[in-house]
C-alpha positions in Angstrom: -31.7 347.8 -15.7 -30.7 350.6 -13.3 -29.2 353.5 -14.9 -25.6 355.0 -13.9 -27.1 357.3 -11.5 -28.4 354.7 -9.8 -25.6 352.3 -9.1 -23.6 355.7 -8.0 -26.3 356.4 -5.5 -26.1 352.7 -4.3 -22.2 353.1 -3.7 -22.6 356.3 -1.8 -25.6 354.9 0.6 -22.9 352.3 1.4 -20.6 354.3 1.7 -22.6 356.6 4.0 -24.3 353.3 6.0 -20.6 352.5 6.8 -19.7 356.0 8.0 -22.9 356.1 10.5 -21.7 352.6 11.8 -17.9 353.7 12.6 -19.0 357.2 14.0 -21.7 354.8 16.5 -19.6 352.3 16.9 -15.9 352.5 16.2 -14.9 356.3 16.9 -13.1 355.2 20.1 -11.1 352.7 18.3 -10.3 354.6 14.7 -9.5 358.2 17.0 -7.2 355.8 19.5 -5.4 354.3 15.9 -4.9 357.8 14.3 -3.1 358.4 17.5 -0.9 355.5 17.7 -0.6 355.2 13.5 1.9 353.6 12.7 2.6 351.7 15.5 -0.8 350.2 15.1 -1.7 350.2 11.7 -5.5 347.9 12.0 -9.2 348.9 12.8 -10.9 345.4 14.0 -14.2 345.0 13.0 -16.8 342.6 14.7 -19.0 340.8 12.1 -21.9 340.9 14.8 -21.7 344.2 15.4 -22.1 344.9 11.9 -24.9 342.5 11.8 -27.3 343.9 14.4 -26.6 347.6 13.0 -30.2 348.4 12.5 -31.7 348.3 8.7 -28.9 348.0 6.3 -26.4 346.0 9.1 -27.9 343.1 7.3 -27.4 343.5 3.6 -23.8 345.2 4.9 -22.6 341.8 6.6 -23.6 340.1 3.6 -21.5 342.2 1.4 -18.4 341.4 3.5 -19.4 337.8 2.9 -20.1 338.4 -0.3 -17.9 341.2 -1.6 -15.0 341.8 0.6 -12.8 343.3 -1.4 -15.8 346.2 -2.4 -16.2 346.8 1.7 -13.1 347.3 2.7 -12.9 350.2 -0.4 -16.4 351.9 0.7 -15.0 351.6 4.5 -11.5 353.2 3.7 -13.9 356.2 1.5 -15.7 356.3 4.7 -12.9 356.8 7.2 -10.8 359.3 4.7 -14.3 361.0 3.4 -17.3 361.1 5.7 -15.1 362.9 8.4 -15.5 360.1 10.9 -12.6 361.2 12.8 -11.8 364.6 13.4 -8.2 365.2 12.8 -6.1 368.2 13.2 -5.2 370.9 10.3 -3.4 369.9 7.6 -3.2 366.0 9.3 -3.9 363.4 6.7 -5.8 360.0 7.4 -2.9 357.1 6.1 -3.8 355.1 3.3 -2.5 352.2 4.8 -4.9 351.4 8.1 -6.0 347.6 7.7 -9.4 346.8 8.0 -10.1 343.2 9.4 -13.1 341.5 10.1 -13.5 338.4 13.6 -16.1 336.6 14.4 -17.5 335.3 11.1 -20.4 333.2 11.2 -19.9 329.7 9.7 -16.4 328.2 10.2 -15.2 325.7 7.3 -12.6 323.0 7.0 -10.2 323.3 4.5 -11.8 320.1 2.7 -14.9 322.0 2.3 -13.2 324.6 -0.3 -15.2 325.2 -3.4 -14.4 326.8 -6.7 -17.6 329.6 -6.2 -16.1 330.4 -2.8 -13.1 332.2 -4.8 -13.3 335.6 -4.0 -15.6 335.6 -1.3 -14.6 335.9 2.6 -14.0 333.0 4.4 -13.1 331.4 8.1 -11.1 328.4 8.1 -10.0 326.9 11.1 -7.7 324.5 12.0 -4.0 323.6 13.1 -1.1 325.8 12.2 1.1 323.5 10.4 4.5 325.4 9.2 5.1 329.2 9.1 8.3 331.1 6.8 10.2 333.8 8.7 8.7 337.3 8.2 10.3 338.7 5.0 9.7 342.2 3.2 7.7 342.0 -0.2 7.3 344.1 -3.0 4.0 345.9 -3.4 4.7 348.7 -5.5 7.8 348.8 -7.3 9.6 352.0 -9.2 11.6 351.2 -12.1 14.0 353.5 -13.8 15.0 353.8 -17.9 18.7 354.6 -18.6 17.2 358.7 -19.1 15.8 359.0 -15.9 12.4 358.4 -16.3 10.5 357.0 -13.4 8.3 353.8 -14.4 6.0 352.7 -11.7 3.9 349.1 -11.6 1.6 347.5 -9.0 3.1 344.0 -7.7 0.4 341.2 -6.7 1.4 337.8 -5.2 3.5 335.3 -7.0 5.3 336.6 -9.7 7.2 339.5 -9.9 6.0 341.8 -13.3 8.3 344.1 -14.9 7.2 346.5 -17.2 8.1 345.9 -21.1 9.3 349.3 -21.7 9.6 352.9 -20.1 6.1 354.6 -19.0 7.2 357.4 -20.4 5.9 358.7 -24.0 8.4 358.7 -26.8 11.0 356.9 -24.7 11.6 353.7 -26.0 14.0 352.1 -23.7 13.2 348.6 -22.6 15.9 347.9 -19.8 15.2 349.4 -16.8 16.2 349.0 -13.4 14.6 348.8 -10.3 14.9 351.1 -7.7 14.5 349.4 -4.0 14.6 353.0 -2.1 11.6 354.1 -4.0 9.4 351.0 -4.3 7.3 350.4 -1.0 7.3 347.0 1.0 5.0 345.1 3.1 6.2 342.8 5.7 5.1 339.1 4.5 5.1 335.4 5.5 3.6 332.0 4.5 1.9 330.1 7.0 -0.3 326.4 6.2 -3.1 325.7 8.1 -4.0 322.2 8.5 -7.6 320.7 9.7 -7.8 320.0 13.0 -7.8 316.0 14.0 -10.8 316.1 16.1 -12.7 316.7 12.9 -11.6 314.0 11.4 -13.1 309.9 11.0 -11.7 307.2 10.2 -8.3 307.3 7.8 -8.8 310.6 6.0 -5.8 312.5 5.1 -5.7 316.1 7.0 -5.8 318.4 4.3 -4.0 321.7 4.3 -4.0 325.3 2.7 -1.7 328.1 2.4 -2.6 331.5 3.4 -0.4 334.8 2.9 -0.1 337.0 5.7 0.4 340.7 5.7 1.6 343.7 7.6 1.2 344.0 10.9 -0.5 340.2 12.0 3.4 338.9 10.7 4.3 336.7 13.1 1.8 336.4 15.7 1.3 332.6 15.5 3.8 329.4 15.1 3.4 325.8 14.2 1.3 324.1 16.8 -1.4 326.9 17.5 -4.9 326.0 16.9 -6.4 329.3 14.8 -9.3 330.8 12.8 -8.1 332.7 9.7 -10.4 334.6 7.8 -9.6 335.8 4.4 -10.8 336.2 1.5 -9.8 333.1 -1.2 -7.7 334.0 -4.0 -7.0 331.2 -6.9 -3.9 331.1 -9.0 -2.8 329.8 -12.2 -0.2 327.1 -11.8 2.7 326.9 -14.5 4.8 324.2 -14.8 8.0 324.3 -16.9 6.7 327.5 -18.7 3.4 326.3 -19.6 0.2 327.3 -18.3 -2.1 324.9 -16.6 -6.1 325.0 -16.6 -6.1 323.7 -13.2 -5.6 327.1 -10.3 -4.0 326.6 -7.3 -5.6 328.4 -4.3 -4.9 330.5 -1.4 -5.9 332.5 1.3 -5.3 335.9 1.6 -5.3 336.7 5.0 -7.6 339.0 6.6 -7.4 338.5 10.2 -6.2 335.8 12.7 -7.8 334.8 15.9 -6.0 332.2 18.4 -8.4 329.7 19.3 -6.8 330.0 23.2 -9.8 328.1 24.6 -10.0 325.0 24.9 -12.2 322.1 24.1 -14.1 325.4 22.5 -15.1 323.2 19.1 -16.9 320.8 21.4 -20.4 322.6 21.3 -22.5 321.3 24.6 -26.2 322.6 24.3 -28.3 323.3 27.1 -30.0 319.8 27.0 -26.6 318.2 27.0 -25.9 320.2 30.0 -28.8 318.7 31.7 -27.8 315.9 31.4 -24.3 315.8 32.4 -25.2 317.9 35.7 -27.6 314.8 36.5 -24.3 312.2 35.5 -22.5 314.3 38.0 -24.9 313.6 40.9 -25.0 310.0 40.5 -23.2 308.0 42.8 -22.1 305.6 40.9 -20.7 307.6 38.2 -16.8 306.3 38.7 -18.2 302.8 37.9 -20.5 304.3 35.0 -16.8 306.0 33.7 -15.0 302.9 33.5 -17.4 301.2 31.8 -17.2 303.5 29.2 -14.1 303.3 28.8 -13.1 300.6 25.9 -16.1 298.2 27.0 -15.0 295.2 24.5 -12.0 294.7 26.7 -13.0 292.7 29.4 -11.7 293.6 33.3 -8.8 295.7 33.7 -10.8 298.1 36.5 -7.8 299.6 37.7 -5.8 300.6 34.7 -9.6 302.1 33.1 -9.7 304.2 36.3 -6.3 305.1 35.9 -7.0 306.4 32.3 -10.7 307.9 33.4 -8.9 310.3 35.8 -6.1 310.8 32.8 -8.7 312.0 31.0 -10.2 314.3 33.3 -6.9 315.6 34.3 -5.8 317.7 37.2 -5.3 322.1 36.9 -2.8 323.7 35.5 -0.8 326.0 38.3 0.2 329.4 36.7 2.4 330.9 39.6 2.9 334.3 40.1 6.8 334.1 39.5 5.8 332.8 36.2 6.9 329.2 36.4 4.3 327.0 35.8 3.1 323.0 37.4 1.4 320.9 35.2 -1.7 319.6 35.6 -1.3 316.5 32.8 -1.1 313.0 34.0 1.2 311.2 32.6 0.5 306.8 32.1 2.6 304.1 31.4 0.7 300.7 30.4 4.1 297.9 30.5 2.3 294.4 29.4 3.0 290.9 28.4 1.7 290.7 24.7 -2.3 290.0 23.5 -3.4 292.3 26.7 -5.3 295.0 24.7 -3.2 297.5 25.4 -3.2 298.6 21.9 -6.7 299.2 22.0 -7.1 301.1 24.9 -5.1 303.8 23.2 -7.0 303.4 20.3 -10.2 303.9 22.6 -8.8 306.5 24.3 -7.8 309.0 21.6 -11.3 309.0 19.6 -12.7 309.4 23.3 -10.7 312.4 24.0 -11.7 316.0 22.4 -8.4 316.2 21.3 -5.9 312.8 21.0 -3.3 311.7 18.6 -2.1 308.3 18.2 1.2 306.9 16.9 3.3 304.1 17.3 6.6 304.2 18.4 8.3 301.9 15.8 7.2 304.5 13.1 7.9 307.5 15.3 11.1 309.6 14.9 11.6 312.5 17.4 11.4 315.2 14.7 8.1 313.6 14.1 7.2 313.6 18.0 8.3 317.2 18.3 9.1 319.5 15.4 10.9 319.4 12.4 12.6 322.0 10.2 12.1 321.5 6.5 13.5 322.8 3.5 10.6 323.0 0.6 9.0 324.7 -2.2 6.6 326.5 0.8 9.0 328.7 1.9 10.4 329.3 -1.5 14.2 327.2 -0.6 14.1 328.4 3.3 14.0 326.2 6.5 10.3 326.3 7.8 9.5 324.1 11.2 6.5 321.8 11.0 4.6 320.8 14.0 4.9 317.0 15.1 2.3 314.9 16.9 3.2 315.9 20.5 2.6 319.4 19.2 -0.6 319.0 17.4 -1.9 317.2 20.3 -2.0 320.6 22.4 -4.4 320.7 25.2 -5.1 316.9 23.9 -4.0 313.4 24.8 -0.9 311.8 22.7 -1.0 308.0 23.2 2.3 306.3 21.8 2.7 303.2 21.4 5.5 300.4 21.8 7.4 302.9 23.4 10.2 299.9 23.9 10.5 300.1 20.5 11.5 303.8 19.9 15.1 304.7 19.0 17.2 305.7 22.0 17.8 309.5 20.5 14.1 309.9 19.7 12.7 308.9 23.1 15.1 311.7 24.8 12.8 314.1 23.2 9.9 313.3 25.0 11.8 314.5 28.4 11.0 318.2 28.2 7.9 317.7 26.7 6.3 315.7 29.6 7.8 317.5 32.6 7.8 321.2 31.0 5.3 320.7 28.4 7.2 322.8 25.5 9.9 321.7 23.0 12.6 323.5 22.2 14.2 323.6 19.0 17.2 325.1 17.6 17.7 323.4 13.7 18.7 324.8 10.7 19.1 328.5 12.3 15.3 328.4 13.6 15.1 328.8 17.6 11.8 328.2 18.5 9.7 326.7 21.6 6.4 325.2 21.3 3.6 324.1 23.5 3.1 320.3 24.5 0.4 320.9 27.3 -0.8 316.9 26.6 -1.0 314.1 28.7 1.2 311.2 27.7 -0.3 307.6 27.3 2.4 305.4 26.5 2.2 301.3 26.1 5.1 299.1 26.1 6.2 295.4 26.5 8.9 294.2 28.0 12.8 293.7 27.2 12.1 289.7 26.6 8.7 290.6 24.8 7.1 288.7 28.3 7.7 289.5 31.7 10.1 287.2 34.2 8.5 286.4 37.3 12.0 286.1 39.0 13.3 289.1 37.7 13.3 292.2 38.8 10.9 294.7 37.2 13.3 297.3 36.4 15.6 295.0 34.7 12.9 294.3 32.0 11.8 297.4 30.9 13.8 298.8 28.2 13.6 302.3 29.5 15.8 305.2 30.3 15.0 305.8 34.1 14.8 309.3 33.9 11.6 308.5 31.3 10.1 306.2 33.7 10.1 308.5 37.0 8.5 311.6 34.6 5.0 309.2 34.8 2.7 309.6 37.5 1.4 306.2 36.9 3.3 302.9 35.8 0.8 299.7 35.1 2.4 296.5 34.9 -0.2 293.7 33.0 1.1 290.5 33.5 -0.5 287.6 31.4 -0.7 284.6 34.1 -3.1 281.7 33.6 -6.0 282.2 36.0 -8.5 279.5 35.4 -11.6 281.6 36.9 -10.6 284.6 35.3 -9.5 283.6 32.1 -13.1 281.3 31.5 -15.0 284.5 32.2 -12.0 285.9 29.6 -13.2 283.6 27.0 -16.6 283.7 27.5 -16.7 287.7 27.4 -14.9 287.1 24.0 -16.9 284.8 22.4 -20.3 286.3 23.2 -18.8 289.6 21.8 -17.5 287.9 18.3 -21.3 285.9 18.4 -23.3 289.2 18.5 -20.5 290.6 15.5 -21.4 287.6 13.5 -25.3 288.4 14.3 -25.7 291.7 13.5 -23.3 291.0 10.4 -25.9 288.1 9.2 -29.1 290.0 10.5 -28.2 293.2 8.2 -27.4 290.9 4.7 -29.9 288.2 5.4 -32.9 289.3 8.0 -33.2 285.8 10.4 -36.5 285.5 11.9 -37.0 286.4 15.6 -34.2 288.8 15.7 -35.3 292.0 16.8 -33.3 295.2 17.7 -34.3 295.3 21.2 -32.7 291.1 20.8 -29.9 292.9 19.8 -29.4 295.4 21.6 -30.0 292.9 25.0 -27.2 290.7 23.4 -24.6 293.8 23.2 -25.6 294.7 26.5 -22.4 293.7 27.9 -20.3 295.8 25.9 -22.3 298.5 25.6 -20.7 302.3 27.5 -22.6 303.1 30.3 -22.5 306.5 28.7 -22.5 307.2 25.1 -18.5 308.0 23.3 -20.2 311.3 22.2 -21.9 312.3 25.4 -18.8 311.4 27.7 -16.6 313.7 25.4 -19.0 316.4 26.3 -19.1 315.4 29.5 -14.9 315.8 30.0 -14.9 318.9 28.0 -17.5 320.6 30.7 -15.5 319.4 33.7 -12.4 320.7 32.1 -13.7 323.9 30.8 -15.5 324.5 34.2 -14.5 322.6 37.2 -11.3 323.8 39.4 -11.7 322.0 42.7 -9.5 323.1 46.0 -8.1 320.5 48.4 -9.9 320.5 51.2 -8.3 319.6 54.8 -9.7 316.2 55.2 -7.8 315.3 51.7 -4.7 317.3 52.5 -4.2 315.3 55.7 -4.7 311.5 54.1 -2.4 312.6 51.2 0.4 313.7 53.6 -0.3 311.1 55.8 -0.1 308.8 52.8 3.2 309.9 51.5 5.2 310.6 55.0 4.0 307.0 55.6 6.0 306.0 52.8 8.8 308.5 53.3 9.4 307.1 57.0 10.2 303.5 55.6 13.5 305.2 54.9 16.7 305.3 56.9 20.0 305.7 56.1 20.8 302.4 55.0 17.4 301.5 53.3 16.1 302.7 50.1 14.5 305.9 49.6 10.9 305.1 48.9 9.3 308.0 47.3 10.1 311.5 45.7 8.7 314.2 45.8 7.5 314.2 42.3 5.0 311.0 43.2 3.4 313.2 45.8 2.8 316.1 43.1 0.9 312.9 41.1 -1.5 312.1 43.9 -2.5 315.9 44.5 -3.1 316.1 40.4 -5.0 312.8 40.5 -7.1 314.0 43.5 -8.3 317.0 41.7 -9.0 314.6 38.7 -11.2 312.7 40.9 -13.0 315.5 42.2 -13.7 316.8 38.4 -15.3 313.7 37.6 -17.9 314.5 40.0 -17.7 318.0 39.3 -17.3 318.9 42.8 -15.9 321.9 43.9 -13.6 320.3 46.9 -11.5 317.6 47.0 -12.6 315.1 49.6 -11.2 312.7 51.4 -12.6 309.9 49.6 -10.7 311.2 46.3 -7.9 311.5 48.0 -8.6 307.9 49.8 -9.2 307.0 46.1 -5.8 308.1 44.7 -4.1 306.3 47.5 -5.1 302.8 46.5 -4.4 303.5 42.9 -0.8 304.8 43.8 -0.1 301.9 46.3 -1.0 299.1 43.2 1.3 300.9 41.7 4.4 301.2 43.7 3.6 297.7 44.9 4.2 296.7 41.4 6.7 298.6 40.3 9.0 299.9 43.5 8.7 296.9 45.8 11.6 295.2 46.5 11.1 291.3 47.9 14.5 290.8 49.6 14.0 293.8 51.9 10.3 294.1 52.0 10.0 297.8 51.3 9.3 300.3 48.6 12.5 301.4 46.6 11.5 304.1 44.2 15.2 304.0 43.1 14.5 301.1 40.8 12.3 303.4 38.8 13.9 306.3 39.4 17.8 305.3 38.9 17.2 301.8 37.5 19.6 300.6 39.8 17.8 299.5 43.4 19.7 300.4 46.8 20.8 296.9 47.2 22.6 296.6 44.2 24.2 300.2 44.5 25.8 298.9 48.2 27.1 295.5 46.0 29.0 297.4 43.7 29.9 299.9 46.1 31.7 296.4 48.2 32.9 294.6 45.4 34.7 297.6 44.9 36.2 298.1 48.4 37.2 294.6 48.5 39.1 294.7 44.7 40.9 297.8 46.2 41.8 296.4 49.7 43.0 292.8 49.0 45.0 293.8 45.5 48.5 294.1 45.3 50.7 296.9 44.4 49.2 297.3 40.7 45.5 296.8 42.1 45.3 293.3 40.9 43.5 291.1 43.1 41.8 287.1 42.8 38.3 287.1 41.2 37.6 284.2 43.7 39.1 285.9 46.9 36.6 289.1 45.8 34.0 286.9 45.5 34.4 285.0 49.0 34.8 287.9 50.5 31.7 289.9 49.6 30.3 286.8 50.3 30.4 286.1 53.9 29.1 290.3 53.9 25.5 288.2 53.7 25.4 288.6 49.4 25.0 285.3 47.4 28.5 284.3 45.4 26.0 284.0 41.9 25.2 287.4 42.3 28.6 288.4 43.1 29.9 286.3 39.8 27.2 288.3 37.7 28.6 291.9 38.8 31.9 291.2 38.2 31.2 289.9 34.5 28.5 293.4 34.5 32.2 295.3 35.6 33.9 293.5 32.7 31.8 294.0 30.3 30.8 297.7 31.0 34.7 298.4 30.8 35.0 299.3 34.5 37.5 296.5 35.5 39.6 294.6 33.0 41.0 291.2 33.2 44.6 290.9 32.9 44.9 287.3 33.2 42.5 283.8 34.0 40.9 284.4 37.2 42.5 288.0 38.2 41.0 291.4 38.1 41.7 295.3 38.0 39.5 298.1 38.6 40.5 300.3 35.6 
């Protein structure tokens, strides 16, 4: 056993190992905070600086592992002792400088938690999921007895502790009051940090924990933010209704915070991996390697993969120097007859993606989608705001499905959030804007759950316009019967379900002559070209490191391209294209070029974005009685044709009624008539005027525009 003189010797050495490593490495910092105190009130420590401090840095970053709350003492001893600083005459070193540590070495999950961690420093990261407003709390609180005697007791976190009775000897009163001007406060807020959803597999639960944050990092972070806390774990007694429990609640006493601002950071690419994804990159047929990666048990569907590899990719974020900002997300819309698979390529597509939530729009609300404020036991009765999954998918990929299907208030949300990429909120007295930089996969089906051939498109998809014109791309799947096609269809499907049943039979019961290379020949077909994990590594490194530039070639096809489209205009026909779809084919270019990690954008990605656009508008925009594009069926939902009908009908009502406006539904219609429209279509706005409200019908067979 070591004597007392010993263990006194031990504390000093410390105490004397930290001085020597704030005079050698910190005297900058702690001279630059006595001068700033109290503005700045924290001396940030660097784990790994500690670490490769000679001898004793070792056994010292153990101990803040180990024995936080014992280093932090021995370092304020050292600062306020071991003249680290100089300071002037008379100048005292504050008490109350915070000492925090970054850069700890092992991160955990807050599912990883475990009762011998308790008092020991820890790194969680993860998702912030609500915050409390920054409120003062109690740390040391004065009390005073009805003679005047001060009382004075230490407050911890929870519970508040009065004294029994008066400090003072002989006085024996036992109601005393508290005196607010002489206690001291700390600023104070509850934040939950949840685990982050690239972490987990399959169904699990995110689990969450609450950390207390103090002083000076107050309000630095809201709900959304991806973060490492470190902190040392505290545990709790929990009481309920008075009695004591033997089960402890735990938290995380907050030591410091640091914003995970990088992104796809948690995705760790080694140098072999690197390797290998700078020889991807080189190969030539790497689009075609992509899209076979992508969801490669749904059979064909090239052009919609291709759409969703460059998705993934993504184009670059513009920061301007006027501080408004263009995003850089592409936005897709997959509209399908049922039993297509879209479903699955969202599925595919989110556990592909190093960050991607999925939801479904018939569950979704938009407090969910966005943010919601909440009214719970974690902020003790006040309104806290809780990240939704737009939110949490920061940086990410949301896919939402049957989008058709959402409420009309709740799909109004999504409008800020794709074109600005933030939400604001204003509820329950919290005003607060938070980061959506995701791209948007949405599925839907149409109004009549299939498409009408004779119909037009915009008719049948149960979408606001303004919704529709915010996505770069819009994919219509149609289901028609295709013998060729759909026997390849069927035999894709059946050889996949034959090899399921295989391997399902082979791993119960071994049957003889199956090998694994038999196998693995069988699942050949859908097989990735590249493996899930290697591609996610793969779009991590071209988004962490590729920014390509447009080069001239590229410039010139995508101008040409969309003045092509713009010249189909006059002043009678349709406007074909916006602006906005030309900002799409630059952000799809660069997404091109960053699967190949190239530097430029050529004119073959540019060449390539073309064709993808044009199947698009074709689909989408084209209008069969004139024969051009007419964005204005996406963009207004109503198509130029039809605006110039209801702008006639219209004239005509007004010109041949009488005196009160009243004029013969059949005369209207005759008359619009012989102006080259047919009389059914005619007939059908007229009943759209009626029933809208716009004209009423006084009597049989007469009409007035109200």
């Amino acid at each position: 056993m070591s004597g007392p003189d010993e263990d006194t010797a031990e504390i000093t050495n410390r105490v004397a190992d930290w001085s020597r490593f704030l005079k050698t490495r910190y005297k900058k910092e702690l001279t630059e905070l006595l001068r700033e105190y109290p503005h700045k009130r924290s001396l940030v420590i660097d784990y790994h600086l500690v670490e490769s401090f000679g001898k004793p840095g070792t056994q010292m970053a153990d101990e803040i592992l180990e024995n936080p709350g014992m280093v932090i003492e021995d370092l304020r001893e050292a600062i306020k002792n071991q003249h680290v600083v100089k300071t002037k005459k008379g100048e005292q070193i504050p008490k109350e400088i915070n000492l925090r540590f970054i850069n700890l070495p092992i991160k955990i999950c807050a599912r990883d938690i475990r009762s011998e961690q308790i008092n020991k420093m820890l790194s969680v990261e993860g998702i912030l999921r609500k915050t409390t407003e920054v409120r003062p709390r109690i740390v040391e609180a004065i009390f005073r007895c009805p003679a005047g005697h001060m009382t004075r007791r230490m407050q911890e976190y929870g519970r508040f502790i009065e004294p029994e009775q008066c400090g003072t000897e002989g006085c024996t009163f036992r109601k005393l009051q508290l005196i607010a001007k002489r206690s001291r406060f700390i600023d104070a807020q509850k934040v939950r940090i949840q685990e982050s959803p690239e972490g987990l597999r399959g169904g699990q639960q995110p689990q969450t924990l609450d950390v207390d944050v103090t002083d000076d990092i107050t309000g630095t972070v809201a709900p959304g933010d991806r973060v490492v806390i470190n902190g040392i774990l505290r545990s709790q007694q929990r009481v309920t209704y008075g009695t004591k429990s033997t089960t402890f609640d735990i938290y995380l006493e907050c030591n410091s915070i640091e914003v995970a601002e990088k992104e796809f950071e948690e995705v760790n690419i080694t140098e072999k991996d690197e390797e290998e994804i700078l020889r991807l990159s080189a190969d030539p047929t790497i689009y075609r390697k992509i899209v076979h990666s992508i969801a490669p048990t749904i059979y064909g569907n090239e052009d919609v993969k291709e759409a969703i590899a460059l998705q993934l990719f993504g184009g670059i974020t513009k920061e301007m120097p006027d501080g408004s900002r263009l995003r850089g997300d592409i936005h897709v819309l997959l509209i399908g007859d049922p039993g297509i698979a879209k479903s699955q390529i969202l599925r595919y597509v989110v556990n592909l993606s190093p960050r991607g939530i999925y939801t479904s729009g018939q569950s979704s609300t938009s407090a969910g989608l966005t943010a919601t404020a909440v009214k719970d036991e974690f902020g003790d009765g006040r309104w806290t705001l809780e990240a939704g999954a737009l939110v949490l998918a920061d940086m990410g990929i949301a896919a939402v499905d049957e989008m058709d299907k959402m409420q009309k208030e709740d799909r109004s949300a999504l409008h800020e959030a794709m074109e600005q990429q933030t939400i604001s909120v204003a509820k329950a007295g919290i005003t607060a804007t938070l980061r959506t930089r995701c791209a948007l996969l949405g599925a839907a089906n149409p109004k009549l759950g299939r498409f009408d051939e004779y119909a037009d498109i915009g008719e049948q998809i149960n979408m606001p316009p303004s919704l529709l014109s915010r996505f770069d791309l819009i994919f219509i799947l149609t289901d028609k019967p295709d013998h060729k096609r759909d026997e390849a269809i069927a035999d894709f499907i059946i050889r996949s379900h034959g090899v399921g049943e295989l391997i399902a039979q082979h791993s119960r019961d071994p049957i003889e002559g199956v090998t694994d290379e038999y196998i693995t020949q069988q699942l050949a077909p859908v097989t990735p070209d590249i493996e899930a994990s290697m591609l996610r590594k793969y779009l991590a490194y071209a988004k962490r490191t590729c920014f390509p530039i447009l080069s001239s070639e590229a410039k010139e096809t995508l101008i040409a391209y969309y003045m092509k489209l713009r010249d189909l205009a006059d002043s009678n026909k349709p406007v074909p294209v916006t602006a906005r779809q030309l900002e799409a084919l630059v952000r799809l270019a660069e997404a091109s070029a960053r699967v190949r990690l190239s530097k430029t954008i050529e004119s073959s990605d540019a060449e390539r974005v073309v064709k993808i656009v044009d199947t698009c508008l074709r689909q989408v925009a084209y209008d069969a009685k004139t024969g051009t594009f007419d964005i204005d069926k996406v963009a207004t939902g109503i198509s130029k044709g039809k605006r110039d009908l209801i702008r006639m009908i219209k004239d005509v009502i007004r010109e041949n009624g009488d005196v009160s406006g009243r004029a013969q539904i059949q005369q209207v219609i005759d008359l619009v008539a012989q102006q080259g429209f047919g009389k059914d279509e005619v007939k059908k706005q007229i009943d759209i005027f009626l029933r809208q409200g716009e004209a009423m019908e006084p009597k049989n067979g007469v009409i007035k525009l109200i």
